[in-house]
SEDOGU-719515 format. One record per atom (N, C-alpha, C, O): residue in three letters; x, y, z; residue number from 1. Coordinates in steps of 0.2 Angstrom, whole numbers, plus 2048, in hexadecimal, padded with zeros to 3 digits. Atoms other than C-alpha are relative to their C-alpha. Layout:
! SEDOGU-719515
<atom ALA, <X, Y, Z>, NUM>,
...
//
This chain:
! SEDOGU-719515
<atom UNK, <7FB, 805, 7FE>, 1>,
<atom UNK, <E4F, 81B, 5AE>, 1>,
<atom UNK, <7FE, 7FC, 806>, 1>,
<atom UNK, <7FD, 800, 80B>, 1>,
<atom UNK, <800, 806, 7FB>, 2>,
<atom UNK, <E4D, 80D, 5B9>, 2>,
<atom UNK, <805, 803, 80A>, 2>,
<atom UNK, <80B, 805, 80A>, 2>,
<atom UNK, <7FD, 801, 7FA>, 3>,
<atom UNK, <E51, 810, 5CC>, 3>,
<atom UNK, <806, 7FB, 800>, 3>,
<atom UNK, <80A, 7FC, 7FB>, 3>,
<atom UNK, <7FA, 806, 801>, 4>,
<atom UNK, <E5D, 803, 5CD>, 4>,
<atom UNK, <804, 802, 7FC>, 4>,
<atom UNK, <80A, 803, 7FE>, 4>,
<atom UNK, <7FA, 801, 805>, 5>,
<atom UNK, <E65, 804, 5BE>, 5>,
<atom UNK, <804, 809, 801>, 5>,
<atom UNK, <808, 809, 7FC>, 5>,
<atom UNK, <7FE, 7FC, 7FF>, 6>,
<atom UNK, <E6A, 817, 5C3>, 6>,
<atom UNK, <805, 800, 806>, 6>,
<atom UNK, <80A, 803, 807>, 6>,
<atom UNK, <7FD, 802, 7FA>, 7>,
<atom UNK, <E6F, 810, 5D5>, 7>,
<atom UNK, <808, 7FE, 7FF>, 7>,
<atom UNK, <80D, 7FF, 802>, 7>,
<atom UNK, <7FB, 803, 803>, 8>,
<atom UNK, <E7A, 807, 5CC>, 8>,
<atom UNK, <807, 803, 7FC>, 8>,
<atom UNK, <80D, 802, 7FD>, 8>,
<atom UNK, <7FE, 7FC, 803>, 9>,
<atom UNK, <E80, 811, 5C1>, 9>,
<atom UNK, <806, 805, 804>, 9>,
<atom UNK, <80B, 807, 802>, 9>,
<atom UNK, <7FD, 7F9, 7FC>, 10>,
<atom UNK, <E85, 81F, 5CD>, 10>,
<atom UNK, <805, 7FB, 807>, 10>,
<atom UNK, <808, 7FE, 80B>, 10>,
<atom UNK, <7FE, 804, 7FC>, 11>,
<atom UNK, <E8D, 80F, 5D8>, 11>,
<atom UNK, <808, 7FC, 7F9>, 11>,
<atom UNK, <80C, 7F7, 7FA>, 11>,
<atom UNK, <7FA, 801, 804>, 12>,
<atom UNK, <E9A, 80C, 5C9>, 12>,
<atom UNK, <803, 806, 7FE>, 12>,
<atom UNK, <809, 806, 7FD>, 12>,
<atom UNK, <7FE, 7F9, 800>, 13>,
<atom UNK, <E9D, 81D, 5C6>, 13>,
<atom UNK, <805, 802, 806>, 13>,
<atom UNK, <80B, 805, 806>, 13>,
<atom UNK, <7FB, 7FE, 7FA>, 14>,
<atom UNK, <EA4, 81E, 5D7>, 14>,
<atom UNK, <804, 7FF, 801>, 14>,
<atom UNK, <809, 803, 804>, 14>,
<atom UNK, <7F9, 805, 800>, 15>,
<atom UNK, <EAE, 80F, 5D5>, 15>,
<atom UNK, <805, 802, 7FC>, 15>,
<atom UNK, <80B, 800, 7FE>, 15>,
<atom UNK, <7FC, 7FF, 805>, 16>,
<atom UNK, <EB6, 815, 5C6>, 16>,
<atom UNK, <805, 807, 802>, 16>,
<atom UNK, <80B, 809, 800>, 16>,
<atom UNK, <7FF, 7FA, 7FE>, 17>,
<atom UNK, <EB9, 825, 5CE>, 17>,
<atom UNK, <806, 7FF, 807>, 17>,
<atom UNK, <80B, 802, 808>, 17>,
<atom UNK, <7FD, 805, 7FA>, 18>,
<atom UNK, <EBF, 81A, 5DE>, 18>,
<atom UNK, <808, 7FE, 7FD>, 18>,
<atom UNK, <80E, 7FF, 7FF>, 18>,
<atom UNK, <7FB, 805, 803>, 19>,
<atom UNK, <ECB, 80F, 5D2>, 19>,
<atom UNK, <805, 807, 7FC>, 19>,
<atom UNK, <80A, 804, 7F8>, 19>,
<atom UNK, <7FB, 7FD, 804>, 20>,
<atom UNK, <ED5, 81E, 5CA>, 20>,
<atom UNK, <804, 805, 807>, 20>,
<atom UNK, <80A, 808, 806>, 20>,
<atom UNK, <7FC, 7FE, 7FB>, 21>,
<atom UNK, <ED8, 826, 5DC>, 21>,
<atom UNK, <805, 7FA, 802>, 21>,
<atom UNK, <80A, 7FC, 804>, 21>,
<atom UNK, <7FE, 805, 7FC>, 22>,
<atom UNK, <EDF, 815, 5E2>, 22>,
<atom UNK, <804, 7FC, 7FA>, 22>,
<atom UNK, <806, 7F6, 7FB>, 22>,
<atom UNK, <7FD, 805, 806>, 23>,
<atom UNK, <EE7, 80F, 5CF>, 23>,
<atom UNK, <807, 800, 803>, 23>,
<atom UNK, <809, 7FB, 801>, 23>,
<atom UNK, <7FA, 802, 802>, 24>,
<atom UNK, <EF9, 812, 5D4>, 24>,
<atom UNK, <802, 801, 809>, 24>,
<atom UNK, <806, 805, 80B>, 24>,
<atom UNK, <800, 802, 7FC>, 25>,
<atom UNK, <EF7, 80C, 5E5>, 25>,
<atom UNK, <807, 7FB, 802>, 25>,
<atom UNK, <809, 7F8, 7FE>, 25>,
<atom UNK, <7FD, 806, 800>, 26>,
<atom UNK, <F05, 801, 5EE>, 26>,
<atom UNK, <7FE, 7FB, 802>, 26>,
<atom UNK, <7F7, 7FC, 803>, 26>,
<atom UNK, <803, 808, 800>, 27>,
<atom UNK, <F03, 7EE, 5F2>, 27>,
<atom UNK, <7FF, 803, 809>, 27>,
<atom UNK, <7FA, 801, 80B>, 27>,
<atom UNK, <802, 7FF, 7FB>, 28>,
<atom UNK, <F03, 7F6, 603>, 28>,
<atom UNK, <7FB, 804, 802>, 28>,
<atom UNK, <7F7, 803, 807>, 28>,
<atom UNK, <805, 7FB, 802>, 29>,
<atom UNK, <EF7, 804, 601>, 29>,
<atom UNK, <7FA, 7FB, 7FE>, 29>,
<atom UNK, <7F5, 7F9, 802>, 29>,
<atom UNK, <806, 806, 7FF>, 30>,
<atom UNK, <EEA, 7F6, 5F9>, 30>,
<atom UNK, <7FF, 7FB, 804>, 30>,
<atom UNK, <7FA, 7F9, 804>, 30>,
<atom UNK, <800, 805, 7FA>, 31>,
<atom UNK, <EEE, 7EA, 607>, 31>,
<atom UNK, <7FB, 806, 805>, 31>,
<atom UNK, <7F5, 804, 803>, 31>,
<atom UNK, <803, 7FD, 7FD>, 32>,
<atom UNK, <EE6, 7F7, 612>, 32>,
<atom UNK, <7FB, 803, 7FF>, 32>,
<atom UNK, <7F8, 805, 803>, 32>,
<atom UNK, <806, 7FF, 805>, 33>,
<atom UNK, <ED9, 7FD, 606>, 33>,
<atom UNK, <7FB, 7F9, 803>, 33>,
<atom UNK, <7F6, 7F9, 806>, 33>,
<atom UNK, <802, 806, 800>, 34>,
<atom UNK, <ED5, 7EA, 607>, 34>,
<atom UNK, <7FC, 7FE, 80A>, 34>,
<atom UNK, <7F7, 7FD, 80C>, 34>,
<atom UNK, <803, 802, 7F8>, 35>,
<atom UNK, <ED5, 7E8, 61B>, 35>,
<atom UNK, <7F9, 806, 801>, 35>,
<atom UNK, <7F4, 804, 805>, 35>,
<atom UNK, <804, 7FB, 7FA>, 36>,
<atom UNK, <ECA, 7F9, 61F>, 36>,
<atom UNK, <7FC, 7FF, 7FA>, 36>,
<atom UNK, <7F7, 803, 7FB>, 36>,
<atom UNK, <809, 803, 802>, 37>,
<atom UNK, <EBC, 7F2, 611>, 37>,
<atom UNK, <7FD, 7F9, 802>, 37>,
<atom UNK, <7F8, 7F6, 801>, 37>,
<atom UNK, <802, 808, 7FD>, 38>,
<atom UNK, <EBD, 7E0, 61B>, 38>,
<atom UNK, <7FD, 803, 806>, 38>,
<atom UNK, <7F8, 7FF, 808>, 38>,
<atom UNK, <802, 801, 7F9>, 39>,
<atom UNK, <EBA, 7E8, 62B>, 39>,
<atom UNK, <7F9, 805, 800>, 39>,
<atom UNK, <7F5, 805, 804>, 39>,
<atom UNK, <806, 7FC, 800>, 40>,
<atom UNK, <EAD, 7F5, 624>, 40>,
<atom UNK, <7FC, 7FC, 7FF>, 40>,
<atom UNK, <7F8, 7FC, 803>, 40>,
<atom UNK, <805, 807, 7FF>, 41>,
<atom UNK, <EA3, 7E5, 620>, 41>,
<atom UNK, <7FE, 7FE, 803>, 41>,
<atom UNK, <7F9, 7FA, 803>, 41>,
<atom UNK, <800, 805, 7FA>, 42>,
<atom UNK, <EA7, 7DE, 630>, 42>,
<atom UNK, <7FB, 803, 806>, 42>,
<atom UNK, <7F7, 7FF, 809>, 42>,
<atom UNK, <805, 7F9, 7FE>, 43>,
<atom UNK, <E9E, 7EC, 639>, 43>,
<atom UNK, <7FC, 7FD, 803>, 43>,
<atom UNK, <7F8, 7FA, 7FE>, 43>,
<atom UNK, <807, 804, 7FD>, 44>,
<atom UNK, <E90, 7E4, 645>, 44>,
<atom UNK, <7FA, 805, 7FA>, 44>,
<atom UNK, <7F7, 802, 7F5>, 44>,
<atom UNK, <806, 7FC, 803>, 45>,
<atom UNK, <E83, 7F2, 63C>, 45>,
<atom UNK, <803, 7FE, 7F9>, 45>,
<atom UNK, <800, 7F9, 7F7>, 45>,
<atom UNK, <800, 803, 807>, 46>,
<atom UNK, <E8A, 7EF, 62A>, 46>,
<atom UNK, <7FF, 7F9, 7FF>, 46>,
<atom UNK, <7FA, 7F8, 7FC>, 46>,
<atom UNK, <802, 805, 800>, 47>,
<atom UNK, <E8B, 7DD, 62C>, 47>,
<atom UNK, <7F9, 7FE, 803>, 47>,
<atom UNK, <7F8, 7F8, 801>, 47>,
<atom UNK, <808, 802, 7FE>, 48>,
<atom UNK, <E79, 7DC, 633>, 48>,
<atom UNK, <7FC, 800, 7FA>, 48>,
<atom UNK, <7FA, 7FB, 7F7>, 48>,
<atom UNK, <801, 7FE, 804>, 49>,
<atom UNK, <E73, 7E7, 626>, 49>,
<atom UNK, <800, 7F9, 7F7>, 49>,
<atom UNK, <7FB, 7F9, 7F3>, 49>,
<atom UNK, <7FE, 804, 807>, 50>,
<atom UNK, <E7B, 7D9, 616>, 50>,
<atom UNK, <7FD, 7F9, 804>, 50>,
<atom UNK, <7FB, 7F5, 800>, 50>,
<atom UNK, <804, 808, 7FD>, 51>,
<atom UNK, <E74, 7C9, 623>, 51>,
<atom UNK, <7F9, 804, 7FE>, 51>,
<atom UNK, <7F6, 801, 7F9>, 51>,
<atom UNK, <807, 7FD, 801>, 52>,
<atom UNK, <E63, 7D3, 621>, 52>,
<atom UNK, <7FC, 7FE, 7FA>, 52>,
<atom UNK, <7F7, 7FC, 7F8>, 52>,
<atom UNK, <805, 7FE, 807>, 53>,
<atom UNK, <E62, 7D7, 610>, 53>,
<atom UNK, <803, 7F7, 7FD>, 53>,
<atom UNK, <7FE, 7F4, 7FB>, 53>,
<atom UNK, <7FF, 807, 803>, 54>,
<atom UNK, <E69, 7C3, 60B>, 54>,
<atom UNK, <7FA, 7FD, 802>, 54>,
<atom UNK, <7F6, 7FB, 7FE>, 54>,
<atom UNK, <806, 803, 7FF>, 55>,
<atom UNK, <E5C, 7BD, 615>, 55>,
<atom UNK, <7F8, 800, 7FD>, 55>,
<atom UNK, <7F4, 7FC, 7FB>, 55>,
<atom UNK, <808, 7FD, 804>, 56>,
<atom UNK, <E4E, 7C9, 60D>, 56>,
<atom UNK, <802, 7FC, 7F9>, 56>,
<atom UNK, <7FE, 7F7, 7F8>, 56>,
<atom UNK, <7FE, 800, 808>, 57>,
<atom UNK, <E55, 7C6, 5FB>, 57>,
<atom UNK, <7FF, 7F6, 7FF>, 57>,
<atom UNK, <7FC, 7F4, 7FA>, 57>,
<atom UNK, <7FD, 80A, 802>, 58>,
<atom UNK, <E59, 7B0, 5FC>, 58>,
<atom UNK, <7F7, 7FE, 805>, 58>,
<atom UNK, <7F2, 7FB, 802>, 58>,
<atom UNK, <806, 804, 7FF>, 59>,
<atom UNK, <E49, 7AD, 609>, 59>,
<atom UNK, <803, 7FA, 805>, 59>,
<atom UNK, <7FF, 7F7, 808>, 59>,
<atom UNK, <7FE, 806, 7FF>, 60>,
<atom UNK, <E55, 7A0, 610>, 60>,
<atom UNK, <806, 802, 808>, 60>,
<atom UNK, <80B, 806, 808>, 60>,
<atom UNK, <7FC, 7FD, 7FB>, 61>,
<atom UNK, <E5E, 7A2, 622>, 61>,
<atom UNK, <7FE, 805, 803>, 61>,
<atom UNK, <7F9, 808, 801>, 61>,
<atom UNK, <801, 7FC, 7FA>, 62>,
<atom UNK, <E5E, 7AB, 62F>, 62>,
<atom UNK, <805, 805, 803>, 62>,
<atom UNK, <80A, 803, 804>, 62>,
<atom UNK, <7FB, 7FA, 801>, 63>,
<atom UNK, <E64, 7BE, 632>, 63>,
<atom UNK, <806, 7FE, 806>, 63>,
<atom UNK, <80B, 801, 806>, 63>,
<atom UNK, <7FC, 802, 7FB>, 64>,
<atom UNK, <E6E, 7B7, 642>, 64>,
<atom UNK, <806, 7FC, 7FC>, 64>,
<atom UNK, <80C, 7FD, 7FB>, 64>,
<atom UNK, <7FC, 804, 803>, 65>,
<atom UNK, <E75, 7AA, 639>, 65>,
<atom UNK, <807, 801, 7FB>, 65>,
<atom UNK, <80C, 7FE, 7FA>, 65>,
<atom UNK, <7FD, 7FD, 806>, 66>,
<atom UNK, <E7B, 7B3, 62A>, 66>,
<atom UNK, <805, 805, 804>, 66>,
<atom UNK, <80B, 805, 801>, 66>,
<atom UNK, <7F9, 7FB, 7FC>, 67>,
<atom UNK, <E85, 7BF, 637>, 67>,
<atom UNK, <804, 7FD, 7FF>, 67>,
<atom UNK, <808, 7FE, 7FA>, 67>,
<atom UNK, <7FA, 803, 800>, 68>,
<atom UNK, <E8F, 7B2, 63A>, 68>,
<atom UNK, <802, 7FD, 7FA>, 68>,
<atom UNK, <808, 7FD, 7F9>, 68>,
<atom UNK, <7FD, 803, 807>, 69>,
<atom UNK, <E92, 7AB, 62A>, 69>,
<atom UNK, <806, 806, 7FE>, 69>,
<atom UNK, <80C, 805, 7FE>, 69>,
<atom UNK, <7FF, 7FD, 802>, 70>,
<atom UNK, <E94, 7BB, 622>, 70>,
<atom UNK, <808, 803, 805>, 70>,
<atom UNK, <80E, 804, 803>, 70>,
<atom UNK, <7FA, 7FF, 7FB>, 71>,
<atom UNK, <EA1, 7C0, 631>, 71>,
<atom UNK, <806, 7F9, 7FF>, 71>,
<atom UNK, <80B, 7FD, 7FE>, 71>,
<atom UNK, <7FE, 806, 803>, 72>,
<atom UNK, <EAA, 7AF, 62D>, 72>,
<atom UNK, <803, 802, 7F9>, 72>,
<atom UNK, <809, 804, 7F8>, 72>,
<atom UNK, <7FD, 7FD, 805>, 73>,
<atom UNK, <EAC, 7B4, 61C>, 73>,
<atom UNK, <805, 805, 7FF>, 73>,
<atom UNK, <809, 805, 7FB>, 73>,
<atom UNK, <7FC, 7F8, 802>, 74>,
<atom UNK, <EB3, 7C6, 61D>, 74>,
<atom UNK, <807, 7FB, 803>, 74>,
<atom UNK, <80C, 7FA, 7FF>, 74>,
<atom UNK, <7FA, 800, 7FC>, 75>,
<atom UNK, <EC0, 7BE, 62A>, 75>,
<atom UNK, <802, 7FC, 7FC>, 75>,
<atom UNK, <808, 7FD, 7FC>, 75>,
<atom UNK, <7FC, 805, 804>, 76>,
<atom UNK, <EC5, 7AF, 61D>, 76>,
<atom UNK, <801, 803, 7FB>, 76>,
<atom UNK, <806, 801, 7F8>, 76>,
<atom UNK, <7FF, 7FD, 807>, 77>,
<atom UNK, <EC4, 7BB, 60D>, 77>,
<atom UNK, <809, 803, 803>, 77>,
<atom UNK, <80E, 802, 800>, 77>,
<atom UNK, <7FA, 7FB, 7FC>, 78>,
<atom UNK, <ED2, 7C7, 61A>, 78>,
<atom UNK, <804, 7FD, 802>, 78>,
<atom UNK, <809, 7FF, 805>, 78>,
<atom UNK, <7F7, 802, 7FF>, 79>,
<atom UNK, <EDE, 7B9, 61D>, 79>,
<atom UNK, <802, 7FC, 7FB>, 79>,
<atom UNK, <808, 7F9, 7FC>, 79>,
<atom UNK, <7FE, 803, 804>, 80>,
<atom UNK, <EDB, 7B0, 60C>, 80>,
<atom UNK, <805, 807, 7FA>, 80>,
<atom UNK, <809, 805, 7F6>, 80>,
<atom UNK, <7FC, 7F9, 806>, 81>,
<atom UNK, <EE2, 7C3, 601>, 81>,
<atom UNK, <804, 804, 806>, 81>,
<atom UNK, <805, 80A, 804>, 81>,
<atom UNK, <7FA, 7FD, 7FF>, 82>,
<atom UNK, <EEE, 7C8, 610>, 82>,
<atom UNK, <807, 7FA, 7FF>, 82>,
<atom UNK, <808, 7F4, 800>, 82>,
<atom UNK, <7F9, 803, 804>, 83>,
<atom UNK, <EFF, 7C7, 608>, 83>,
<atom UNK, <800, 7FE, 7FB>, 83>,
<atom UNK, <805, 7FE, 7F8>, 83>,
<atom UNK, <800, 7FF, 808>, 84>,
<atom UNK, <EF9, 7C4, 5F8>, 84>,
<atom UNK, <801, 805, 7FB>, 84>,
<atom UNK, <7FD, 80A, 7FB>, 84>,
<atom UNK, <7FC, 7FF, 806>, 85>,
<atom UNK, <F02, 7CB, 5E9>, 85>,
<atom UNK, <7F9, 803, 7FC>, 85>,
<atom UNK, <7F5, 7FF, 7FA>, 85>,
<atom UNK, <807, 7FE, 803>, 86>,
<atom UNK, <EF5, 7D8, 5E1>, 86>,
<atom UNK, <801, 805, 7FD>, 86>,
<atom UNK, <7FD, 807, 7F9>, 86>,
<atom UNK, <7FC, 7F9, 802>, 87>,
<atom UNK, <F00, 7E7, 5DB>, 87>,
<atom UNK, <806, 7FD, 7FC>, 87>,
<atom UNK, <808, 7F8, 7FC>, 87>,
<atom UNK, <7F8, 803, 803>, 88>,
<atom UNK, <F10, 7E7, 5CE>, 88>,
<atom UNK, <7FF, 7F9, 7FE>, 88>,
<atom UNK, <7FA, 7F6, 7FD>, 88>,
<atom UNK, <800, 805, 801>, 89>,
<atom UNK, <F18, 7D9, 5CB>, 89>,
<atom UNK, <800, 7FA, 806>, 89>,
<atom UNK, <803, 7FB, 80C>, 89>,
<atom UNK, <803, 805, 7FB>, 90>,
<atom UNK, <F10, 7C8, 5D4>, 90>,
<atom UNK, <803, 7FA, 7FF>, 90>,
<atom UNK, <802, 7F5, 804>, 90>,
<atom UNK, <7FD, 807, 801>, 91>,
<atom UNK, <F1A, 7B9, 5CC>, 91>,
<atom UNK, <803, 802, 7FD>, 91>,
<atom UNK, <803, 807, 7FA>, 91>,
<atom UNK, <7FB, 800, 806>, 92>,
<atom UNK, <F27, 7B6, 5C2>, 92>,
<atom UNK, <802, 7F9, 801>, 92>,
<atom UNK, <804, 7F7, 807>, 92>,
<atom UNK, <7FE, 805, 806>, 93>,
<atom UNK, <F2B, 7A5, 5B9>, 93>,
<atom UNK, <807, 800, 7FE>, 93>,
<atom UNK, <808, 802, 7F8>, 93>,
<atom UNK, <7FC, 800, 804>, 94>,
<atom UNK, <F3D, 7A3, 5B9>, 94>,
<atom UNK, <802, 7FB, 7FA>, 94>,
<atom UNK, <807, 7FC, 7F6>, 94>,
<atom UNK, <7FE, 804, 807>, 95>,
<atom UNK, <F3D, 794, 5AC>, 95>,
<atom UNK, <7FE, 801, 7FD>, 95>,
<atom UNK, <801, 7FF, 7F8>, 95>,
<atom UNK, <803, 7FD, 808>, 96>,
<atom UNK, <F31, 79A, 5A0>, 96>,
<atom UNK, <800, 808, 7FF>, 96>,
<atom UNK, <7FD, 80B, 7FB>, 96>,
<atom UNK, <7FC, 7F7, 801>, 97>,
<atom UNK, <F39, 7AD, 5A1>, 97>,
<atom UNK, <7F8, 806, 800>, 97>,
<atom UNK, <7F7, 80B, 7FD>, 97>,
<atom UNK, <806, 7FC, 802>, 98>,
<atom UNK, <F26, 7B4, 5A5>, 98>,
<atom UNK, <7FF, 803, 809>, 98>,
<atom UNK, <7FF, 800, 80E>, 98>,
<atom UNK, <804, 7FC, 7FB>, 99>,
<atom UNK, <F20, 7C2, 5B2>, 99>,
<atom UNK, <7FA, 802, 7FE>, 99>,
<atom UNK, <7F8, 805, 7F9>, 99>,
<atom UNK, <807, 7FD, 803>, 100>,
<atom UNK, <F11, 7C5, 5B5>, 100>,
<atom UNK, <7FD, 806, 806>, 100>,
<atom UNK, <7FD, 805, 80C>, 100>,
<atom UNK, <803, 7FB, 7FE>, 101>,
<atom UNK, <F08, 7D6, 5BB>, 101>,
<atom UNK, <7F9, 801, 803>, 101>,
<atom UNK, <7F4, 7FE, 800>, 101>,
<atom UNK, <804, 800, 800>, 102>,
<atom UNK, <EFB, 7DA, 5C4>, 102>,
<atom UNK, <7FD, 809, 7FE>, 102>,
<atom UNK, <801, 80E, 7FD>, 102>,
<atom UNK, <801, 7F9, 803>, 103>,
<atom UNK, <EF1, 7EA, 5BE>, 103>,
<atom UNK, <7F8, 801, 802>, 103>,
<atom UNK, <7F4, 7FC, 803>, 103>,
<atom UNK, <80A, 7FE, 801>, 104>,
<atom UNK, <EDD, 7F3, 5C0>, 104>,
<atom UNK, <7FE, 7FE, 7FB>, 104>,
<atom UNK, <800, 802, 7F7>, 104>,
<atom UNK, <803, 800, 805>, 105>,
<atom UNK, <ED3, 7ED, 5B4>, 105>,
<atom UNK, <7F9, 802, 7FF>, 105>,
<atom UNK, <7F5, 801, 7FA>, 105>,
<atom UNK, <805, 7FB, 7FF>, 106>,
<atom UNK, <EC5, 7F7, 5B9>, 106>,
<atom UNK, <7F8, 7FE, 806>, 106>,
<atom UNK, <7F9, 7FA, 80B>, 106>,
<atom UNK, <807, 802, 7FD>, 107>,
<atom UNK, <EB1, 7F6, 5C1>, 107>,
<atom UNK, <800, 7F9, 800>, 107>,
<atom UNK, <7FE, 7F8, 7FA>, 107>,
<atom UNK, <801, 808, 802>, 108>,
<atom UNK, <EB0, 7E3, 5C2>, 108>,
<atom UNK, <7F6, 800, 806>, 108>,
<atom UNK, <7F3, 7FB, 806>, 108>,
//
């Protein structure tokens, strides 16, 4: 079997393993799930680390550059999904009588 494709492998196994500790999570408990994998990205050494490998992999930019990008991002991702509705029910429709749920849907 292919390196990679075991890497991988064993990197969805984890998640699945991951997603059935955290399935019946609150909207508050995944808020904070969500903050401390924004900030574990933000991390000068992890963030270097993913400006590196972008650079290696595209050829294009510059690992300096990509800091900041990537830093940018995390921080607009973590104030575009705080307060967002990600648990239970997320909407309801009182003129067409529909609620709608949010739920796991698994490894995406």
């Amino acid at each position: 079997m292919d390196d990679h494709v075991k890497i991988i492998q064993d990197y969805i196994s984890k998640a699945r393993i991951a997603q059935k500790e955290i399935n019946n999570y609150t909207q508050e408990q995944i808020d904070l799930v969500c903050v401390a994998i924004g900030w574990e990205v933000y991390n000068d050494e992890n963030i270097k680390l993913l400006a590196e490998k972008a650079v290696e992999d595209t050829g294009m930019g510059n690992v300096a550059d990509k800091i900041i990008k990537h830093k940018n991002k995390v921080l607009g991702v973590l104030k575009d999904v705080k307060g967002a509705k990600s648990v239970g029910l997320i909407e309801v429709d009182e003129e067409k009588k529909i609620k709608k749920y949010a739920k796991p849907v698994g490894v995406i």
